[in-house]
C-alpha positions in Angstrom: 20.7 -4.7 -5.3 18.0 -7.2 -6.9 17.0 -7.1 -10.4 13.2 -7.9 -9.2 11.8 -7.9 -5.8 8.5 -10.0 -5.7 6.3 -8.8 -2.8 3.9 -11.4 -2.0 4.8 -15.3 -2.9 1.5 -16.6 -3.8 1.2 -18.0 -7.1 2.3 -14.8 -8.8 5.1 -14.0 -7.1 7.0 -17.3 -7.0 6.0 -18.4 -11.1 7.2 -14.5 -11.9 10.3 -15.3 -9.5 11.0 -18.8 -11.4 10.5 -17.0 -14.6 13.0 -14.3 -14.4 15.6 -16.6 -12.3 15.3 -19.1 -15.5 16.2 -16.3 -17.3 19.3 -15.4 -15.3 18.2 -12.0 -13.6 18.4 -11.7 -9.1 15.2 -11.8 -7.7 14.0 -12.1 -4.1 10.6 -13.0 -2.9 9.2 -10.9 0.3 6.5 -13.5 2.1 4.9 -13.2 5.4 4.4 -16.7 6.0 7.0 -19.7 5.6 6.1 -22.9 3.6 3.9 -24.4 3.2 0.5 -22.8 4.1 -3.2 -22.9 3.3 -5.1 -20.2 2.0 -8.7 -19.5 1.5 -9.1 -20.5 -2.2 -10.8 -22.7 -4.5 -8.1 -24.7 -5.9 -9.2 -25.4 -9.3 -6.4 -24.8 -11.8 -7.3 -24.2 -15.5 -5.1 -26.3 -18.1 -4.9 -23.3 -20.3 -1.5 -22.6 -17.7 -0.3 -26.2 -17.3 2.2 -25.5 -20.9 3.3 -22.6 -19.6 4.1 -24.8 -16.0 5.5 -27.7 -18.4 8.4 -25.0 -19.9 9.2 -23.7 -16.8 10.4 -27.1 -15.7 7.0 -27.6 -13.1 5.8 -30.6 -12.5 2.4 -30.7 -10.8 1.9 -33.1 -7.9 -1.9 -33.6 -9.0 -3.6 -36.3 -10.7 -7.0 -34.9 -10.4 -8.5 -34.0 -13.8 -11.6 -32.1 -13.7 -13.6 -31.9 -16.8 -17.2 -31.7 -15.8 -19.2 -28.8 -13.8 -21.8 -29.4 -12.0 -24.4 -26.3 -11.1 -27.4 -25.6 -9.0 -29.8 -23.4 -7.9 -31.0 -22.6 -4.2 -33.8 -25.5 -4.3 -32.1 -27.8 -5.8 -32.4 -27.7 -9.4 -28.7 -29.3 -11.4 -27.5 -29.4 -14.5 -24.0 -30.6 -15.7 -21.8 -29.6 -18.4 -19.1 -30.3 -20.0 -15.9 -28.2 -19.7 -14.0 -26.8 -22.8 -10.6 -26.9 -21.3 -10.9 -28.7 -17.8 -8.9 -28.3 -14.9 -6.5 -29.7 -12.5 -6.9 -29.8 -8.6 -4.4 -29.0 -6.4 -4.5 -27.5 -3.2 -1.8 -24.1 -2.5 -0.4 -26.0 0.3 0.8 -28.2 -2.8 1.4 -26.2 -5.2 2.6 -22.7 -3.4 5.1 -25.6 -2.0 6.0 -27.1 -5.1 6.7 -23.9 -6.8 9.0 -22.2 -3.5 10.9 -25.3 -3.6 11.3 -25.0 -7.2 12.4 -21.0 -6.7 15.1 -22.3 -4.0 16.5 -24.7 -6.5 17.0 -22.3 -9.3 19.0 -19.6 -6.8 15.9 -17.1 -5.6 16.4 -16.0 -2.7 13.6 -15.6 0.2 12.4 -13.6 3.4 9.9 -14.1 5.3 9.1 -10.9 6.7 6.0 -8.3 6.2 6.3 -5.7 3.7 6.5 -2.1 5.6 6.9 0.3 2.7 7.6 0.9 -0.7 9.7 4.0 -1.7 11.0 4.6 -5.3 13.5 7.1 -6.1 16.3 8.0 -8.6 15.0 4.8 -10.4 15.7 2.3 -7.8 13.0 0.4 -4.8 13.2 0.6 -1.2 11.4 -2.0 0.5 11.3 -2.4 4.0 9.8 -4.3 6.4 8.5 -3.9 9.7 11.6 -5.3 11.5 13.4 -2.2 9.1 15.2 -4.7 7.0 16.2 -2.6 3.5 16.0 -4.1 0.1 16.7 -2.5 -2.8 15.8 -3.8 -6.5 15.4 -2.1 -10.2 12.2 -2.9 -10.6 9.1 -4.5 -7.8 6.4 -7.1 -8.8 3.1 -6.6 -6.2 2.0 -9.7 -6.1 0.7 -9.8 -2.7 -3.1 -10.9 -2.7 -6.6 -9.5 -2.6 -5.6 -6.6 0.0 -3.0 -5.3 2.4 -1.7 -2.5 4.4 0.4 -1.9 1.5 -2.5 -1.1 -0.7 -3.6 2.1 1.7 0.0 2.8 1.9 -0.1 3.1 -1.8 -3.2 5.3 -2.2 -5.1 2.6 -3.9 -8.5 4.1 -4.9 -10.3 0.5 -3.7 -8.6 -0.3 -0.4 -11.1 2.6 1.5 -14.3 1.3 0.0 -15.8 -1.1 2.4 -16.3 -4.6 0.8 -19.7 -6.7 1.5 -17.9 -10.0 1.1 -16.5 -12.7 3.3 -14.3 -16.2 2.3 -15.0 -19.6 3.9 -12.6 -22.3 3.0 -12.2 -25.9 4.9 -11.0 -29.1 3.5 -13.1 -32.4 4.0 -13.1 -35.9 3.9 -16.2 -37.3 1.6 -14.7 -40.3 -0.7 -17.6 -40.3 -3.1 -17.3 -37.3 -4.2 -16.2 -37.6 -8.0 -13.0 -36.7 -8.8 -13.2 -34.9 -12.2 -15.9 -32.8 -10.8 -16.3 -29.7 -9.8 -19.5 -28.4 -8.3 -21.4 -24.9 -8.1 -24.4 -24.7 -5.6 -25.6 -21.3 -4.7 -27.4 -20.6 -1.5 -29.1 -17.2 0.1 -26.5 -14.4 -0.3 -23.7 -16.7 -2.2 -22.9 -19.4 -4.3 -19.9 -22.5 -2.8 -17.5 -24.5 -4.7 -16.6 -28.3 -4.0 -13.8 -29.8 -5.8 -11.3 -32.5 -4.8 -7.6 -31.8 -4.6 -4.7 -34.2 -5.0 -5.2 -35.5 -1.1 -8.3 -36.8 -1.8 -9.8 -34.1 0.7 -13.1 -32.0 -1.4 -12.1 -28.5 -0.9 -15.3 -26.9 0.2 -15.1 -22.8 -0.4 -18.0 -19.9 -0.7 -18.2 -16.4 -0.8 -21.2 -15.1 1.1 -22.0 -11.4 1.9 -21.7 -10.0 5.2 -25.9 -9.5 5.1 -26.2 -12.8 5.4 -23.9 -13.9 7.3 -23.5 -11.7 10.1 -27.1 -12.9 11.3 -25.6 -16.2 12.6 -23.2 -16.7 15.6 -20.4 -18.7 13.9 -20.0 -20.8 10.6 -21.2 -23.9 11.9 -24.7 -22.5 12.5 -24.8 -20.1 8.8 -23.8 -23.5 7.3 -26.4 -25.2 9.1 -29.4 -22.5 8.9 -28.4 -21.4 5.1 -25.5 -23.0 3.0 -27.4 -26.7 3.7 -30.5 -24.8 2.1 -29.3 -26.2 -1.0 -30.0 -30.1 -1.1 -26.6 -30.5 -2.5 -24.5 -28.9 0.0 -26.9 -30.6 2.8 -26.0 -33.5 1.9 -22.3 -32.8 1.7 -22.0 -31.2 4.9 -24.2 -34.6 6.3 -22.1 -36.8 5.1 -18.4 -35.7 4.7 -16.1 -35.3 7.6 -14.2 -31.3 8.2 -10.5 -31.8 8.2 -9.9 -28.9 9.5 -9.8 -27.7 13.2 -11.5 -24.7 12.0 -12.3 -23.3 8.6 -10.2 -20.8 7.7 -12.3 -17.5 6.2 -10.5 -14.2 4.5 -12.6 -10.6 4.8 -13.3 -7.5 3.1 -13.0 -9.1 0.2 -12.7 -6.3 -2.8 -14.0 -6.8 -6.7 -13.4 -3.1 -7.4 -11.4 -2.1 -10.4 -7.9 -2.0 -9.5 -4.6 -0.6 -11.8 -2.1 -2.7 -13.1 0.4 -0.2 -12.6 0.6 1.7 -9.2 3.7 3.9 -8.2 5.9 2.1 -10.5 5.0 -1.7 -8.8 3.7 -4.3 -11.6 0.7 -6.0 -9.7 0.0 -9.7 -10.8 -3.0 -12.2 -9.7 -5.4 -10.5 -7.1 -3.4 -7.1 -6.3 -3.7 -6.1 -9.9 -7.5 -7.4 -10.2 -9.9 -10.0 -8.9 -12.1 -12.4 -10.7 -15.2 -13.8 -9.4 -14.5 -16.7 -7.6 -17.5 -18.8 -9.3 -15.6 -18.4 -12.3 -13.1 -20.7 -11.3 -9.8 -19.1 -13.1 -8.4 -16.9 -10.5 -5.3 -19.2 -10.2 -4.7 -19.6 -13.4 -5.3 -15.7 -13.9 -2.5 -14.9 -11.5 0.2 -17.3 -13.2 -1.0 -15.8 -16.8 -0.2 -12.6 -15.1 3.2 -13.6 -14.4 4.3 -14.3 -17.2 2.8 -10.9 -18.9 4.8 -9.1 -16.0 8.3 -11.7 -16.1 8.4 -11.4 -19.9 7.9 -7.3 -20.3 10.7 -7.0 -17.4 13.4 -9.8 -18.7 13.1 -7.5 -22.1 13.7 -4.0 -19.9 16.3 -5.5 -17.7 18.4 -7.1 -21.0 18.2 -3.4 -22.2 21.4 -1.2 -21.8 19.2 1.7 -20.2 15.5 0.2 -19.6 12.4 2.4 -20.8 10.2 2.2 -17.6 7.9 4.4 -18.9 7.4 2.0 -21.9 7.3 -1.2 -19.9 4.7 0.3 -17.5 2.4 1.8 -20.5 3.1 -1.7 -21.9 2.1 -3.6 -19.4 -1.2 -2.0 -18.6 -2.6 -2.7 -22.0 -1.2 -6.6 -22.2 -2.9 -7.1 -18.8 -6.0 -5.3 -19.7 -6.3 -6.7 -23.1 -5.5 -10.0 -21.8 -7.8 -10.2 -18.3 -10.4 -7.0 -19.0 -12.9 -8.9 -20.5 -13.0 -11.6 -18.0 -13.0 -9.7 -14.8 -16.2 -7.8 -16.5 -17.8 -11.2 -17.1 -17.4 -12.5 -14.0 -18.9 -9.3 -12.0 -22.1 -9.9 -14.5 -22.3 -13.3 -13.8 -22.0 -13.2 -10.1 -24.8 -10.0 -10.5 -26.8 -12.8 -12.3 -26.4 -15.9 -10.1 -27.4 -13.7 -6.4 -31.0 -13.2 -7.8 -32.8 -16.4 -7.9 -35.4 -15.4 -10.4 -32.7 -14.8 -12.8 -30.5 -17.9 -11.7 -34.1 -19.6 -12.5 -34.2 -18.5 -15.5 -30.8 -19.1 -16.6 -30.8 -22.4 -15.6 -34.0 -22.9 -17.8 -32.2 -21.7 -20.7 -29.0 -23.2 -19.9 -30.8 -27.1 -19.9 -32.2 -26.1 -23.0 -29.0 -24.8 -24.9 -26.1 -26.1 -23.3 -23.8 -24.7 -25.8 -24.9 -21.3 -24.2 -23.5 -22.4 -20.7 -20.1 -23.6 -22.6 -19.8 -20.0 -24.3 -20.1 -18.2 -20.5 -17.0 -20.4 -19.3 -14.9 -19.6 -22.0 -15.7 -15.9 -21.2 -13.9 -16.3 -18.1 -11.3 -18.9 -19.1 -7.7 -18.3 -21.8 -6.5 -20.5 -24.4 -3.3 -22.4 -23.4 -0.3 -20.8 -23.0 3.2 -21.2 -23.6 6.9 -19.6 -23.5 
């Protein structure tokens, strides 16, 4: 019997699991893959967590400090800008490494297994897997990504919807590109990030729809035909080297609402709600998360007779209050950069006013954090 099962051990799962080991409860981390692993992702981690990382005894291997963003249009057209907070990057290989080897230290335990069910009942968890392994646990922690089998076993309201987008992520060798940059270049049907990590490699990732894409044979060809549209990412793809045998690329990618709260689970990071990738926070959003969740449940579970009803009521309205407003602003701003005549315009604006530009990133972005 675990205090906290973690289902998923992404970036939620394993700062949630480090979190409530610190604070001396059992926890055990349910992951499909072993360590470490890439995943589709655009590796740019807002400061506003790296307190927060500091007090849980993290270190970052990273010394790749991003404080400028660099934007453009379909045709060409850049501006750059300064950022409020700035970032740090870091491939997950790195840092979904460093943090399970941190987890191992402090006692968590692991499996790496895939998550079969979910059943709650006289106030305890059943998970099992699909080789029937049993584990039981007070309370469960969904922190299992964008979308899984779990979610349709769960009756999620989003998981039936079909999803227009598709994720492209491959690492690449191009020394020149600055370090403390990150850049933003849109293209027909979706907008890519480039960013260096602590290898040196740029992490090159875009979201595209399926509309455009599907028109194309493979990824080599769309990136030829459309993505090197855009002068900037034309001359990236000319000049850097893929690192990669093959770029990795994630599907039915969903930006519907989801609940915080489902059947008793606390979801963190991108199973309780997704962010636009173009706003650049979603890994900082799914630690944040963790510590909402790993604070509410170290309170409960220090509690001679916890109130799950309270922490579940609770937690909806921390998260919400916390990461509402952002997930709004980053549907609106993704609605506003897929139309080129308002991108145009925008961009027009945002040369003029620059202040305006720094105002929609700290829409999307939190103030630091700490214990």
């Amino acid at each position: 019997m675990y205090d906290v099962i973690c289902i998923g051990g992404g970036l939620a799962g394993l700062t949630a699991a480090i979190h409530l080991r610190k604070e001396g409860h059992r926890v055990l981390v349910l992951e499909k893959e072993e360590y470490p692993h890439h995943k589709v992702c655009g590796e740019y981690l807002s400061k506003e967590v790296a307190p927060y990382l500091n007090q849980l005894g993290i270190k970052l291997p990273s010394d790749v400090h991003i404080d400028t963003l660099e934007f453009s249009t379909r045709n060409g057209r850049s501006l750059r800008v300064e950022l409020p907070l700035g970032a740090i990057g870091i491939s997950r290989y790195t840092l979904d490494f460093t943090l399970y080897k941190e987890a191992v230290k402090l006692g968590v335990d692991f499996d790496f297994c895939t998550v079969k069910s979910v059943d709650f009942n006289m106030n305890v968890f059943t998970v099992q897997s699909t080789s029937n392994e049993q584990f039981q646990a007070r309370f469960v922690i969904g922190s299992y990504g964008k979308r899984s089998h779990l979610d349709k076993n769960l009756s999620r309201s989003f998981i039936d919807k079909k999803s227009p987008w598709l994720g492209i992520k491959a690492h690449h060798s191009w020394p020149e590109f600055p370090e403390q940059e990150v850049g933003l270049h849109s293209f027909k049907g979706g907008y890519a990030g480039l960013s260096k990590t602590e290898s040196g490699a740029v992490n090159f990732c875009y979201l595209v729809t399926y509309k455009s894409f599907q028109k194309f044979q493979d990824i080599d060809q769309f990136n030829e035909r459309v993505v090197a549209q855009n002068p900037f990412l034309s001359e990236f793809l000319k000049k850097s080297t893929p690192l990669f045998e093959k770029p990795m690329s994630i599907a039915q990618i969903s930006f519907e609402s989801k609940l915080p709260v489902e059947e008793h689970l606390l979801m963190c990071g991108d199973t309780a709600g997704l962010i636009h990738p173009l706003c650049g926070n979603g890994m900082a959003m799914a630690i944040h998360s963790a510590k909402l969740a790993s604070e509410l449940l170290h309170h409960e579970l220090t509690k001679g007779i916890p109130d799950r009803q309270k922490l579940e009521k609770e937690y909806t309205k921390t998260w919400k209050r916390t990461f509402g407003r952002r997930i709004k602003a980053g549907r609106y701003l993704q609605r506003l950069l897929l139309s080129e005549g308002i991108t145009n315009n925008l961009f027009s604006l945002a040369s003029s006013s620059p202040i305006l530009l720094k105002k929609l990133i700290r829409q999307t972005h939190g103030k630091p954090l700490s214990l």
